[in-house]
Each structure stands twice: as C-alpha cells, then as structure tokens.
N, C-alpha and C positions, 0 to 999 in steps of 0.2 A: 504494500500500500504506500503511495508518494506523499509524501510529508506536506503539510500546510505550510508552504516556506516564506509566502512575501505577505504584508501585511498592510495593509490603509489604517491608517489612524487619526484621529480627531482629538488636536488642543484646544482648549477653551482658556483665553488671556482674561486672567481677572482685572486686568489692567485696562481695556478696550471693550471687554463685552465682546468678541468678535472669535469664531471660529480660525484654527490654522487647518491644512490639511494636507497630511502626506503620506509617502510610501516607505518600505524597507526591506531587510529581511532579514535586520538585528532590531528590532523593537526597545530592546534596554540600552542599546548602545544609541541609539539614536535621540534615546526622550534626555539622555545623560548627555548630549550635545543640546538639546535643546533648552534644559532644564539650568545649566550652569553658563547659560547666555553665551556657546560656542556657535549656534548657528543662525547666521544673518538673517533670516527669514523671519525670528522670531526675538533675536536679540533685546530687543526696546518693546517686548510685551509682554515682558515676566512681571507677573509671577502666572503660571502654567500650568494645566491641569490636564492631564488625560484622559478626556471624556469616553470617546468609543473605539474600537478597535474593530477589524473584521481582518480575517484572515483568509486567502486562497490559496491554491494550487500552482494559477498560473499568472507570470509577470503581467502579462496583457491584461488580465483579466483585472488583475490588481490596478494597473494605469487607467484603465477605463473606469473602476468606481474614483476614484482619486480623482480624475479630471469631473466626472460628474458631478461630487463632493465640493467643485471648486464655482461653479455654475449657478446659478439664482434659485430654480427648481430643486439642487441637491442641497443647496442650504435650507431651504423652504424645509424641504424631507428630513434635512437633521432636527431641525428647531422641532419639528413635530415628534420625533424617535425618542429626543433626549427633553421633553418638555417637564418631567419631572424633575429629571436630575438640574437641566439648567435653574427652573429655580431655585434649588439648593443650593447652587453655587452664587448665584445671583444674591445669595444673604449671605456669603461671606466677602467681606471687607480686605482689599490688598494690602497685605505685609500686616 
C-alpha cells in the first residue's frame, strides 16, 4: 500500500485574521520554518496556527487542492469547514 506522502495545509495568522496555504511532504519540518519566522511567505504574520491539514497520494493531486485553497471559492469552503474552530481562535488574542 503507497504511503500518504504530500500534504496541503492551512495556517490561520492571528495576527491578520487571514488564511496561509501550502504544500509539503515534511509537515513538521515545514510548520518549524514557518513557525520560527524562517519562511517569507508568512514571516510578518506570526503568531501561526495550524488549522487543517489533508493529506494524499499524489503531488498533483496535492497542487491542485492547494491552488484551489488559494482561490475565492476555496476560501469560501474553508471558512465554512473550519467555522467552529475559527471562532475559537478568533477569541484568542496575539502574543
């Protein structure tokens, strides 16, 4: 059986209110760049939380949620997936 290798994941900036969204196929190793303000993408929107994650099979399949993720409708779709939890985060306060 082929291992679930690459992953799409959703940050949540307590700092902007605002989704990040990206790919990998080291998940720890990636949130640990993003987390310790190593990766320019999200540098200036710490402090950072790791809202969702999904995991597949195949790179493509991975790039195509990811780009979707990044799209007006895929944001739409998150805010509705994650509608509980963002309020929970939404009442906590940065730093």
């Amino acid at each position: 059986m082929k291992k679930l290798q690459y992953c799409v994941y959703v940050l949540y900036s307590l700092k902007d209110g605002k989704f990040y969204s990206g790919f990998t196929s080291d998940l720890k190793t990636r949130l640990t760049y993003h987390f310790r303000g190593s990766a320019k993408s999200t540098a200036d929107r710490r402090p950072l939380h790791l809202i969702f994650c999904e995991y597949f099979l195949s790179k493509k399949d991975t790039l195509r949620r990811e780009r979707y993720f990044k799209t007006s409708p895929g944001k739409k779709a998150l805010k509705l997936i994650l509608r509980e939890s963002l309020v929970e985060y939404k009442n906590i306060s940065p730093g």
